[in-house]
mmCIF file as Biopython writes it, N, C-alpha, C and O atoms, coordinates in Angstrom:
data_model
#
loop_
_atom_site.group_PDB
_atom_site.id
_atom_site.type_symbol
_atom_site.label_atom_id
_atom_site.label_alt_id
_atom_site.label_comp_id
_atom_site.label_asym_id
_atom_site.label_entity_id
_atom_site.label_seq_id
_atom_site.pdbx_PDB_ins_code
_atom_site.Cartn_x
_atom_site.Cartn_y
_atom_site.Cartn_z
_atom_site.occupancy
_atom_site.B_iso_or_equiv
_atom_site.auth_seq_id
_atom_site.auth_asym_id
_atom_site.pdbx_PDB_model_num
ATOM 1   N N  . UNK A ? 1  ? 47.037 40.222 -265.346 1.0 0.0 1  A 1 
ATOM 2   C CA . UNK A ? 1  ? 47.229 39.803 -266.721 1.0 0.0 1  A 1 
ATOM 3   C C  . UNK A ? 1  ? 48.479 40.512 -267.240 1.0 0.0 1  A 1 
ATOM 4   O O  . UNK A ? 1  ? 48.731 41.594 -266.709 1.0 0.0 1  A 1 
ATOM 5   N N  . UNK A ? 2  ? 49.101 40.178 -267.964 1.0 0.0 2  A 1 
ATOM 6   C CA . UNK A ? 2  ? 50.543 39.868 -268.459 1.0 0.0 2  A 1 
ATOM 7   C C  . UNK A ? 2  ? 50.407 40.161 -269.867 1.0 0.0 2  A 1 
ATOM 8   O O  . UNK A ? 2  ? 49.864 39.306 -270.566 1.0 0.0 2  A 1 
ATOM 9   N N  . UNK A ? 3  ? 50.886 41.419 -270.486 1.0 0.0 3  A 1 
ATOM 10  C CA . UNK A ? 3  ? 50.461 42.140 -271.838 1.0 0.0 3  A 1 
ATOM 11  C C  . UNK A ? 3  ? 52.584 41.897 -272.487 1.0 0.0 3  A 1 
ATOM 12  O O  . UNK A ? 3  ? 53.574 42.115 -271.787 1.0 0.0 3  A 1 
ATOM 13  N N  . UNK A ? 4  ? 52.568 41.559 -273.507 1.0 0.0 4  A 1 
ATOM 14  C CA . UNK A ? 4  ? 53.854 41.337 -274.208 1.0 0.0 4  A 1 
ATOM 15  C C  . UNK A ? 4  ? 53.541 41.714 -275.470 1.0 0.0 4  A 1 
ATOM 16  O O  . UNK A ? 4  ? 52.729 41.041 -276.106 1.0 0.0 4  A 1 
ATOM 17  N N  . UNK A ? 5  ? 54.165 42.902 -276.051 1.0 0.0 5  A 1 
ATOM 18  C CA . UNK A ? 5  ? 54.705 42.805 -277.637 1.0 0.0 5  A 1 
ATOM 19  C C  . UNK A ? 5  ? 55.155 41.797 -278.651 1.0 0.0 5  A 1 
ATOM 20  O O  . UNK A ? 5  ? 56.279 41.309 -278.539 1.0 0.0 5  A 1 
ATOM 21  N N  . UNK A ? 6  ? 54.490 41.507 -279.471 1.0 0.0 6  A 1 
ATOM 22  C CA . UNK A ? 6  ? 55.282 39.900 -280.089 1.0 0.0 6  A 1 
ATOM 23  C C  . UNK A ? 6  ? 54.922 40.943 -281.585 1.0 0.0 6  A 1 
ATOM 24  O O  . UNK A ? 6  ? 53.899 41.439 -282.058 1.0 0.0 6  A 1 
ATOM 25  N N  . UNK A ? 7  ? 56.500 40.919 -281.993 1.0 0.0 7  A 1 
ATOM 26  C CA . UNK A ? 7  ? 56.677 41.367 -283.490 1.0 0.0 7  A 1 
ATOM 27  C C  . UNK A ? 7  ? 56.585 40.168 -284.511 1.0 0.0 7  A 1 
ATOM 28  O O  . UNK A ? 7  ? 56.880 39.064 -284.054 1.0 0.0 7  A 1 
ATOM 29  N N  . UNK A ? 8  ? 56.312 40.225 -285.486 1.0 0.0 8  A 1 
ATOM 30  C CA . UNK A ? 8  ? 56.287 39.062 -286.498 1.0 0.0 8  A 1 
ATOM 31  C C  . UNK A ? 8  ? 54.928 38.351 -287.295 1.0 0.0 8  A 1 
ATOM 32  O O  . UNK A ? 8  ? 54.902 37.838 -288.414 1.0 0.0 8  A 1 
ATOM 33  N N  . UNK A ? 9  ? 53.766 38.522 -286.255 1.0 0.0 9  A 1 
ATOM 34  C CA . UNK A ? 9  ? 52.467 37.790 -286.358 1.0 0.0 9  A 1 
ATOM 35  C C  . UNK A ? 9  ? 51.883 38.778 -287.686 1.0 0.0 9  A 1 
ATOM 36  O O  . UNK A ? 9  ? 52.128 39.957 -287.939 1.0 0.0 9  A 1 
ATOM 37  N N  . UNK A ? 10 ? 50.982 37.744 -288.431 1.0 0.0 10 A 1 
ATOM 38  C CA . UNK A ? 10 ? 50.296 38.009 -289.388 1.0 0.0 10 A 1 
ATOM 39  C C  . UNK A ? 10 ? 49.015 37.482 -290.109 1.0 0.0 10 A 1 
ATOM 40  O O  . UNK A ? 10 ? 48.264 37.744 -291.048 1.0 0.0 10 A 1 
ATOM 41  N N  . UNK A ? 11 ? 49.267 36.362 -288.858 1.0 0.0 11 A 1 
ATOM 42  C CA . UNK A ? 11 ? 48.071 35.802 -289.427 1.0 0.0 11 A 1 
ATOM 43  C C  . UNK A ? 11 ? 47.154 34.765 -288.068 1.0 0.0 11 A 1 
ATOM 44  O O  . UNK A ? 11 ? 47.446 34.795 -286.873 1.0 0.0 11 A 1 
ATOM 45  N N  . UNK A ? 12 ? 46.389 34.188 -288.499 1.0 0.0 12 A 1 
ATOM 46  C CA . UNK A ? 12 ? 45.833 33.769 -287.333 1.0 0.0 12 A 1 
ATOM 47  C C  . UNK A ? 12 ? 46.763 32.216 -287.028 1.0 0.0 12 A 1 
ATOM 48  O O  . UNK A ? 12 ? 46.571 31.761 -285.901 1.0 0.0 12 A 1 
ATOM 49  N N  . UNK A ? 13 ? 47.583 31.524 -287.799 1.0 0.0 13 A 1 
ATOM 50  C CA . UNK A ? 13 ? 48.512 30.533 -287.728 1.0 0.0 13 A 1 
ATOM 51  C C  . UNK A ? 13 ? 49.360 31.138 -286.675 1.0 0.0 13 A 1 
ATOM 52  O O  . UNK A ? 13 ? 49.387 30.590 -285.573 1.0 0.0 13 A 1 
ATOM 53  N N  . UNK A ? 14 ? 49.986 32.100 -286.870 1.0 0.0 14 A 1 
ATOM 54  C CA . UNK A ? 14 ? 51.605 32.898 -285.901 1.0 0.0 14 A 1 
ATOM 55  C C  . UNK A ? 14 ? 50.617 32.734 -284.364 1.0 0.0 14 A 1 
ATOM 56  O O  . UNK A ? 14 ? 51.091 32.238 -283.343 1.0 0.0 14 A 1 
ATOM 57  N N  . UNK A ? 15 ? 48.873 33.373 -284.493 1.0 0.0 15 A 1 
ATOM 58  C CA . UNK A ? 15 ? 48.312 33.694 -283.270 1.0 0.0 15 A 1 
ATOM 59  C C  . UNK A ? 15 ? 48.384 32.152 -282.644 1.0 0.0 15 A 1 
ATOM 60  O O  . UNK A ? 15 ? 48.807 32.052 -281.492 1.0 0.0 15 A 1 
ATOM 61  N N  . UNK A ? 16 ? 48.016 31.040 -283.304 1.0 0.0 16 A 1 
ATOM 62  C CA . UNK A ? 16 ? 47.975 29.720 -282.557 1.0 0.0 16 A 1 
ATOM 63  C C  . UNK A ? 16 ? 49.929 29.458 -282.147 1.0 0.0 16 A 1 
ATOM 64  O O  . UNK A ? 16 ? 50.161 28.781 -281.145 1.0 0.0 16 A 1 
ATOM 65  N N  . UNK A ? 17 ? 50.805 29.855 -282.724 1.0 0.0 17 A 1 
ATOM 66  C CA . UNK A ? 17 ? 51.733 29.040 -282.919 1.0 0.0 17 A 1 
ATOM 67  C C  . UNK A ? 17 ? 52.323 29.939 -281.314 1.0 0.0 17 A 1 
ATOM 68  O O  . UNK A ? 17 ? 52.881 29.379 -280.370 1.0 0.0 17 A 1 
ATOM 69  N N  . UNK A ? 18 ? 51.971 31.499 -281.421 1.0 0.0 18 A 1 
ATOM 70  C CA . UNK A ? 18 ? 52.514 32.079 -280.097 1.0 0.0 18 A 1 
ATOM 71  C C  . UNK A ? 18 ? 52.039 31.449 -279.123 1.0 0.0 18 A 1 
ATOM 72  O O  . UNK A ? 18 ? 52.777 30.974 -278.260 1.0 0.0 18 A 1 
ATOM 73  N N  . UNK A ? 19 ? 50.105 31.280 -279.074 1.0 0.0 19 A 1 
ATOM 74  C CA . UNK A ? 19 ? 49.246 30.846 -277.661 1.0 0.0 19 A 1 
ATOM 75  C C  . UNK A ? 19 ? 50.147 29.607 -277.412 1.0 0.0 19 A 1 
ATOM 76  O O  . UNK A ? 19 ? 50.506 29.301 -276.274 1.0 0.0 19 A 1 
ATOM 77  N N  . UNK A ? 20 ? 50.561 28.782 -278.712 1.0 0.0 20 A 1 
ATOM 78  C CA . UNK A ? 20 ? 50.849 27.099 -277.700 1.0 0.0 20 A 1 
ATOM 79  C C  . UNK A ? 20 ? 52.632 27.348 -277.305 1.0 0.0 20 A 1 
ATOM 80  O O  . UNK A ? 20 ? 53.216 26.483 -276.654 1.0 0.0 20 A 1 
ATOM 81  N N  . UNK A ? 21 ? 53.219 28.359 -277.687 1.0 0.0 21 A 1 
ATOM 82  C CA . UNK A ? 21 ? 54.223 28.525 -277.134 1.0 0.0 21 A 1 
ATOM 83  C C  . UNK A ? 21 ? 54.229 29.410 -275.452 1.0 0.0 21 A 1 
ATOM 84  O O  . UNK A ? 21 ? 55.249 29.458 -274.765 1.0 0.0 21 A 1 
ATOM 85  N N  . UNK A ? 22 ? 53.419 29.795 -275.195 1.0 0.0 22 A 1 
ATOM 86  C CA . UNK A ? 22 ? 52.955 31.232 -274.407 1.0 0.0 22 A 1 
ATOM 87  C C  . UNK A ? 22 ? 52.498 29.473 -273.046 1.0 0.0 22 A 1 
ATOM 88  O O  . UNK A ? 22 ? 52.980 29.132 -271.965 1.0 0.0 22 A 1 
ATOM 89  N N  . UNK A ? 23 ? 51.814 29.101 -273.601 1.0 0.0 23 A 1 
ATOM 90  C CA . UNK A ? 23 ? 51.215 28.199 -272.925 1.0 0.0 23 A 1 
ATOM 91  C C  . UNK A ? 23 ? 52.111 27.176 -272.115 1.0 0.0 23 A 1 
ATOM 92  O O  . UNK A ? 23 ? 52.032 26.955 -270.907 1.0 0.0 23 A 1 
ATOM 93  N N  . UNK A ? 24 ? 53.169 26.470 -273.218 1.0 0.0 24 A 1 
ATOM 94  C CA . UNK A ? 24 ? 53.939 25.298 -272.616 1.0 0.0 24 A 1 
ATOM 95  C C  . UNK A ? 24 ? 54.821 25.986 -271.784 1.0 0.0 24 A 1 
ATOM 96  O O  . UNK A ? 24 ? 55.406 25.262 -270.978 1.0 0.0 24 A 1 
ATOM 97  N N  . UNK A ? 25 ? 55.194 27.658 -271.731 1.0 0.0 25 A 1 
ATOM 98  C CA . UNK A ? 25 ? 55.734 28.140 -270.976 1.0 0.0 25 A 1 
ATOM 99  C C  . UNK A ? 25 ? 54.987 28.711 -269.305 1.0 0.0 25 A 1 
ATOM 100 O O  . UNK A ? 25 ? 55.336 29.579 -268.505 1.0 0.0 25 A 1 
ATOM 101 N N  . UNK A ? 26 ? 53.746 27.647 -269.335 1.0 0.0 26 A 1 
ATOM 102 C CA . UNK A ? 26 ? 53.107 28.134 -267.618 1.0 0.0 26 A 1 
ATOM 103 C C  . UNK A ? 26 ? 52.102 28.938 -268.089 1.0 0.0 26 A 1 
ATOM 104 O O  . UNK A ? 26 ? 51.314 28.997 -267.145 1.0 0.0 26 A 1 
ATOM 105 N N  . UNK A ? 27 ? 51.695 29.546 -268.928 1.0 0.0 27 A 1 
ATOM 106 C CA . UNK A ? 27 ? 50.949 30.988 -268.269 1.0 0.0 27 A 1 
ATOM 107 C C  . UNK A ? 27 ? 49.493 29.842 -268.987 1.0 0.0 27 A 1 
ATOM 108 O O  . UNK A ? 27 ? 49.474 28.910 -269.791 1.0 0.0 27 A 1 
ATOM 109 N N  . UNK A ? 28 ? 48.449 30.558 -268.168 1.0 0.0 28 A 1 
ATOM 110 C CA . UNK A ? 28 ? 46.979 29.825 -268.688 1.0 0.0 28 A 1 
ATOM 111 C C  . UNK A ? 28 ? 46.065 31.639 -269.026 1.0 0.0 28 A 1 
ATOM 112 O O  . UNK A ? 28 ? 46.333 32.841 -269.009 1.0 0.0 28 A 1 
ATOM 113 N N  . UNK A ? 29 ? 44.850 30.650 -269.313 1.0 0.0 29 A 1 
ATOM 114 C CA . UNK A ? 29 ? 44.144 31.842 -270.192 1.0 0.0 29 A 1 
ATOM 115 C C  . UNK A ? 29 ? 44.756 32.963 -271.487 1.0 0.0 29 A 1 
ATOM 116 O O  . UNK A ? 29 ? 44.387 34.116 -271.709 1.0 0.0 29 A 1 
ATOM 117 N N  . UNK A ? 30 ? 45.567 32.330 -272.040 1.0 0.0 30 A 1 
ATOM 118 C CA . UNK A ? 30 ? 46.048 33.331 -273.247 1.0 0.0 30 A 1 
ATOM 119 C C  . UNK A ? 30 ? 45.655 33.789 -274.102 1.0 0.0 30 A 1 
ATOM 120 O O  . UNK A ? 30 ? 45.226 32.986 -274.931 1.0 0.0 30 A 1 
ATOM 121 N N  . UNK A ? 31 ? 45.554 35.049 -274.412 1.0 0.0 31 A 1 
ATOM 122 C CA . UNK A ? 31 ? 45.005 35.585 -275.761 1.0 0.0 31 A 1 
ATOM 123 C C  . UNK A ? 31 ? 45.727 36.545 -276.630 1.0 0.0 31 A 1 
ATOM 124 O O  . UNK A ? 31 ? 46.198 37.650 -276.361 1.0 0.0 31 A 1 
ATOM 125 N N  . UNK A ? 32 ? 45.700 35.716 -277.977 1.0 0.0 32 A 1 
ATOM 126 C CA . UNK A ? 32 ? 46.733 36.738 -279.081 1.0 0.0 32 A 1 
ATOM 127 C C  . UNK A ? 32 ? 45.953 37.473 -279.411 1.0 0.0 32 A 1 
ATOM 128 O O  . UNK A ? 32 ? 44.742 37.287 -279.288 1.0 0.0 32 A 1 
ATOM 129 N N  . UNK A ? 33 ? 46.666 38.814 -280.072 1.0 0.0 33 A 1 
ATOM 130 C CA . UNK A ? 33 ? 45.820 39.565 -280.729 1.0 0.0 33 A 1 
ATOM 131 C C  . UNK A ? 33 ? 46.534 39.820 -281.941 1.0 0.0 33 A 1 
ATOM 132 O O  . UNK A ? 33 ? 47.534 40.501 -281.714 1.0 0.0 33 A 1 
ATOM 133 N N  . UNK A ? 34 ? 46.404 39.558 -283.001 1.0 0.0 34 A 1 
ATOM 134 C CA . UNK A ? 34 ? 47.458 39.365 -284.159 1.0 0.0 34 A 1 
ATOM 135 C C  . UNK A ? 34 ? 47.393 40.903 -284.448 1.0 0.0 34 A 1 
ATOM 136 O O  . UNK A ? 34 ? 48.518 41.400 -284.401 1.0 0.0 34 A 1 
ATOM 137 N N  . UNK A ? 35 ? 46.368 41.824 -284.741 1.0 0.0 35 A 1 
ATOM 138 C CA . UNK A ? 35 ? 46.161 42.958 -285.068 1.0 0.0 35 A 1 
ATOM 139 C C  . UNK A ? 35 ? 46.962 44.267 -284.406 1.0 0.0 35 A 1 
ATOM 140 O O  . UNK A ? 35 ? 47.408 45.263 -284.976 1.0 0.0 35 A 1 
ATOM 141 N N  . UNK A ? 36 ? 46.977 43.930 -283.113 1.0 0.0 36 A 1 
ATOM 142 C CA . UNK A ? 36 ? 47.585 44.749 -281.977 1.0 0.0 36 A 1 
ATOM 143 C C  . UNK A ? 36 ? 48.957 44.089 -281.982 1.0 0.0 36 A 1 
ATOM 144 O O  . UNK A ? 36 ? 49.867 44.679 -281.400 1.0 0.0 36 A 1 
ATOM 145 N N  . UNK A ? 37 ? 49.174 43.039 -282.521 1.0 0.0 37 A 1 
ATOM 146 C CA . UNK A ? 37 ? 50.671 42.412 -282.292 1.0 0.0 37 A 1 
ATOM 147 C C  . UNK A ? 37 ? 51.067 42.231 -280.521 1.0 0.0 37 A 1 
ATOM 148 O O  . UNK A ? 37 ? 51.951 42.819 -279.897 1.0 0.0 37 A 1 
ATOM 149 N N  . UNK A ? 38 ? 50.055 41.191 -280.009 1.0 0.0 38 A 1 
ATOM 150 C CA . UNK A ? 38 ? 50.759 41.674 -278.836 1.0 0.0 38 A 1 
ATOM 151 C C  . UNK A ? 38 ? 49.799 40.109 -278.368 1.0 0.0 38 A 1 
ATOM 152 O O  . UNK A ? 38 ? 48.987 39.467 -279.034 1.0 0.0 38 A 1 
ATOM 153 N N  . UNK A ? 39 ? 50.341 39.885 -276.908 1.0 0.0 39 A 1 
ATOM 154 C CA . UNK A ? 39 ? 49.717 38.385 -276.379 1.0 0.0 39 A 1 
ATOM 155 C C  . UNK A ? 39 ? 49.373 38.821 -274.754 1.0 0.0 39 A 1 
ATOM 156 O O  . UNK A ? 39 ? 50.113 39.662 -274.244 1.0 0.0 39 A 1 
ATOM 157 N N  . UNK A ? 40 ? 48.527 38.388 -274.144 1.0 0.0 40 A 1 
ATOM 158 C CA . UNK A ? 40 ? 48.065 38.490 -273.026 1.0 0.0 40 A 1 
ATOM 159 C C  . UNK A ? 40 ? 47.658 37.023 -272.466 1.0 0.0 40 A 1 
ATOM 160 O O  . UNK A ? 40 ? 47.201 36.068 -273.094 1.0 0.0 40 A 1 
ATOM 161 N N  . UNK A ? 41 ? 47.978 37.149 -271.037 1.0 0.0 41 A 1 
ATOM 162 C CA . UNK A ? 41 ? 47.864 35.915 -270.595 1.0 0.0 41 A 1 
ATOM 163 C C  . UNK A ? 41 ? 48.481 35.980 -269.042 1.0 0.0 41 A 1 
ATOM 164 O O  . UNK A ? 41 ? 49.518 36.588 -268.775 1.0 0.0 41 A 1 
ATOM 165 N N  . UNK A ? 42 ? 47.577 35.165 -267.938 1.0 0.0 42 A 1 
ATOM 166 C CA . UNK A ? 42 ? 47.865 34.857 -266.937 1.0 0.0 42 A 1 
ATOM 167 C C  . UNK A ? 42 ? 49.265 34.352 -266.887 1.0 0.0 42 A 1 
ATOM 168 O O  . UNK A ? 42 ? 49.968 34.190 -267.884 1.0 0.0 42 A 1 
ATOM 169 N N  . UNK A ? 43 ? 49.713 34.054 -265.341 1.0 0.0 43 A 1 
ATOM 170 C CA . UNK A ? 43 ? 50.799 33.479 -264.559 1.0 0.0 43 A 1 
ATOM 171 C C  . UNK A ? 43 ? 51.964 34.025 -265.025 1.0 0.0 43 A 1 
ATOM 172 O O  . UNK A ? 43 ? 52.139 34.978 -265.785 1.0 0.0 43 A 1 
ATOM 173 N N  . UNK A ? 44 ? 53.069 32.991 -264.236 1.0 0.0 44 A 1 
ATOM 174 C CA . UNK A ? 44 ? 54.177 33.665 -264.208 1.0 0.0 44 A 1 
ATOM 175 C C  . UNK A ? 44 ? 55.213 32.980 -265.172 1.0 0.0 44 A 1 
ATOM 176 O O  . UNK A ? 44 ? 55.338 31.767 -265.002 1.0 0.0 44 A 1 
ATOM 177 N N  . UNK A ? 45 ? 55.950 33.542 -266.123 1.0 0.0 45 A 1 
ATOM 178 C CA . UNK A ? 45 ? 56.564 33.117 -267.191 1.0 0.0 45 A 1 
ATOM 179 C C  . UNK A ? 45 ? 58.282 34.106 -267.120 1.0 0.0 45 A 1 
ATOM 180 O O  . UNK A ? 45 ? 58.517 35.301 -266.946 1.0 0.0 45 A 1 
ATOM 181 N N  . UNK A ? 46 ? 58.895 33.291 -267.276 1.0 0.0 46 A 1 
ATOM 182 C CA . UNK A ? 46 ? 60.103 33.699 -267.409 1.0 0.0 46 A 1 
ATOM 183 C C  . UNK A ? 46 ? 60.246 34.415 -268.509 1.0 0.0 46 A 1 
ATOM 184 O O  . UNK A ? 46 ? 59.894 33.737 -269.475 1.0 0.0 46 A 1 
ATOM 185 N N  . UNK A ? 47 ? 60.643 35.603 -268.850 1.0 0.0 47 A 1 
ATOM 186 C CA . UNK A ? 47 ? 60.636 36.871 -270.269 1.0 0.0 47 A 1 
ATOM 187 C C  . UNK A ? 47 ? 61.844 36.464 -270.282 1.0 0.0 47 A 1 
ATOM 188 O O  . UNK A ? 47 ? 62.309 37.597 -270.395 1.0 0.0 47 A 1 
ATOM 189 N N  . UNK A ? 48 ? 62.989 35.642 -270.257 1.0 0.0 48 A 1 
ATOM 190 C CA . UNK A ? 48 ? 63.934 35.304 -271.098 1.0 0.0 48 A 1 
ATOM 191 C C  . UNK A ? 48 ? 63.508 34.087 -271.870 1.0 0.0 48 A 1 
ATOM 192 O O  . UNK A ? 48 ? 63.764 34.032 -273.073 1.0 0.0 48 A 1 
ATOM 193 N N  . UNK A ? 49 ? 62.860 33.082 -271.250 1.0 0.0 49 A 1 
ATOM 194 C CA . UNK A ? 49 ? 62.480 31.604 -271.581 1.0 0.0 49 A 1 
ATOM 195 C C  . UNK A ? 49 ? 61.301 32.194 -272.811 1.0 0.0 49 A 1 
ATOM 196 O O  . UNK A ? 49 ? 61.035 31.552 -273.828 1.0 0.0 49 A 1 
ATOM 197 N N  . UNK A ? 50 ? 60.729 33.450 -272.481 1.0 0.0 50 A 1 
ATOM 198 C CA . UNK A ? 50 ? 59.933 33.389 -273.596 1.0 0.0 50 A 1 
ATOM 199 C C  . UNK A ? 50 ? 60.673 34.435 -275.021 1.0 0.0 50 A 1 
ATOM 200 O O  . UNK A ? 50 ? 60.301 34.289 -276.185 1.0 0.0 50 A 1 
ATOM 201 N N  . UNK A ? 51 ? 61.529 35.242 -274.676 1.0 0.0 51 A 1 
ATOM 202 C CA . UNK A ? 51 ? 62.205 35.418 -275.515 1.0 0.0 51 A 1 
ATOM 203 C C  . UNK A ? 51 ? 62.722 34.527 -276.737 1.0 0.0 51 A 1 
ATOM 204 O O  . UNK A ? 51 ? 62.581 34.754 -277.939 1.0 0.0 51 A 1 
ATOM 205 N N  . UNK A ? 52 ? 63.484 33.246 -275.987 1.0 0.0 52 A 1 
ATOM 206 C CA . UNK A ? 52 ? 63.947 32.756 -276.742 1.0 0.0 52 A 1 
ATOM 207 C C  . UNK A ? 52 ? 63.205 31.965 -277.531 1.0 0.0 52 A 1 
ATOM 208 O O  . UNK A ? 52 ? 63.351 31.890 -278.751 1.0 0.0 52 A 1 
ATOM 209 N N  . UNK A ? 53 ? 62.239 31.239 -276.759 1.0 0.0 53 A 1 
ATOM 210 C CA . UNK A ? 53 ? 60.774 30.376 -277.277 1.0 0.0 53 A 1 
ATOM 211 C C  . UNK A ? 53 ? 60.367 31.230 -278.557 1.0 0.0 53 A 1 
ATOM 212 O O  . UNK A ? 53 ? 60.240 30.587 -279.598 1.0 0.0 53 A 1 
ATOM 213 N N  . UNK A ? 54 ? 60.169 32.482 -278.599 1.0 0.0 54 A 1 
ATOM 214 C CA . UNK A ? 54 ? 59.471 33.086 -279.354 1.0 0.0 54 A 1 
ATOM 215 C C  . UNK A ? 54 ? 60.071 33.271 -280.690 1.0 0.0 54 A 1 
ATOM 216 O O  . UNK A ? 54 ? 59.549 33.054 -281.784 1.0 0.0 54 A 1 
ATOM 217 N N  . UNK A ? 55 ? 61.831 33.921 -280.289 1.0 0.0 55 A 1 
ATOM 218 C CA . UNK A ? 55 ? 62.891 33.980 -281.238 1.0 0.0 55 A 1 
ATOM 219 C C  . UNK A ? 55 ? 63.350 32.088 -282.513 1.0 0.0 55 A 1 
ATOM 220 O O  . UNK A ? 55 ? 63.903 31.848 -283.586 1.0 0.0 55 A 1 
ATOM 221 N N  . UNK A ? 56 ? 62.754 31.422 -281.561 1.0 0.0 56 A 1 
ATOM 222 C CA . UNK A ? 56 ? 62.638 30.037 -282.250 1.0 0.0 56 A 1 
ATOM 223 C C  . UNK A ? 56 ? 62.011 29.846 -282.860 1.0 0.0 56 A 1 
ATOM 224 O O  . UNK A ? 56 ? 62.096 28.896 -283.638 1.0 0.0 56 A 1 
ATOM 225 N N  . UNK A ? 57 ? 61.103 30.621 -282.814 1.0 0.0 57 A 1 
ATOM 226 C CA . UNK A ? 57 ? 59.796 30.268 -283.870 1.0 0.0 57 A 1 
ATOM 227 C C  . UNK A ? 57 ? 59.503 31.397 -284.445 1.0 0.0 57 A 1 
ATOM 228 O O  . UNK A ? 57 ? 58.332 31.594 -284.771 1.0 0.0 57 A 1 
ATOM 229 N N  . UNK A ? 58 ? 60.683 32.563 -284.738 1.0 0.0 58 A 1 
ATOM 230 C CA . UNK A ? 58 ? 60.500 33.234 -285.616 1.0 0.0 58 A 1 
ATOM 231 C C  . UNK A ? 58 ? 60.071 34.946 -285.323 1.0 0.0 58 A 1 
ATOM 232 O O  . UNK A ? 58 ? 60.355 35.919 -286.021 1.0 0.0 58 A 1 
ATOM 233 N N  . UNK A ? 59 ? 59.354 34.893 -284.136 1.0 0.0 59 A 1 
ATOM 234 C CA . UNK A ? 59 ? 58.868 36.167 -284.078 1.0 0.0 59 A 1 
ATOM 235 C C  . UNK A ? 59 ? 59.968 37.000 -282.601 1.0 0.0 59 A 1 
ATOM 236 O O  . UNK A ? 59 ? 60.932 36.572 -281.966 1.0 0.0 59 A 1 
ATOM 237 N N  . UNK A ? 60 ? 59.343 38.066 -282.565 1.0 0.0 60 A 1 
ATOM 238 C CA . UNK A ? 60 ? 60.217 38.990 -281.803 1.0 0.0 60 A 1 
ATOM 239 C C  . UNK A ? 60 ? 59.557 39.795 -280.271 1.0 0.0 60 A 1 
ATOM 240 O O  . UNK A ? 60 ? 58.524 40.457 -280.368 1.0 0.0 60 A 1 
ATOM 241 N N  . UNK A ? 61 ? 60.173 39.667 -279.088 1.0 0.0 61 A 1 
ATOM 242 C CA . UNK A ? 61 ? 58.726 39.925 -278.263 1.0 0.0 61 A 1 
ATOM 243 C C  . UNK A ? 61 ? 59.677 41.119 -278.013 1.0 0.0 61 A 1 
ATOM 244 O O  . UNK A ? 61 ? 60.894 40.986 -277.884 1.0 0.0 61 A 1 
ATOM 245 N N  . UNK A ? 62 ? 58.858 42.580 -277.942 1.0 0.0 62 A 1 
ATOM 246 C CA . UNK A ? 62 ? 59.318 43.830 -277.935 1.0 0.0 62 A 1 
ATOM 247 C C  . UNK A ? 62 ? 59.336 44.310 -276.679 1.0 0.0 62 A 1 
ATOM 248 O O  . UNK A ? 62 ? 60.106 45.212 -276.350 1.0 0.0 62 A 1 
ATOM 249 N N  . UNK A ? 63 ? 58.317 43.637 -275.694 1.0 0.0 63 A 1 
ATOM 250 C CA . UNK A ? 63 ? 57.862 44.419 -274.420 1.0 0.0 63 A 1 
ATOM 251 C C  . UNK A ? 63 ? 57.240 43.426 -273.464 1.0 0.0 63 A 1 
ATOM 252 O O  . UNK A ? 63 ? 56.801 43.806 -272.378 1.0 0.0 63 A 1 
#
């Protein structure tokens, strides 16, 4: 499992809007945690492709 920092989230909307971005990028089983600021989730995902995915929609992935 695959632990990422995502700066920005605040609510449980940001948590759906990361999972379906997290998602169309390959990885299955995802889970936000808006509280911890951070997303977990199977497979293999490109950390630039999700950089930018993420930076598009506003939030910031730290780690």
């Amino acid at each position: 499992m695959t632990t990422v920092k995502i700066q920005g989230m605040s609510c449980q909307h940001c948590a759906a809007a990361v999972q379906k971005v997290v998602q169309e990028l390959g990885a299955t089983m995802v889970q936000v945690d808006v509280a911890r600021g951070e997303a977990r989730f199977e497979g293999k995902v490109d950390q630039e492709a999700l950089r930018r995915a993420m930076a598009a929609q506003g939030y910031e992935v730290l780690a």
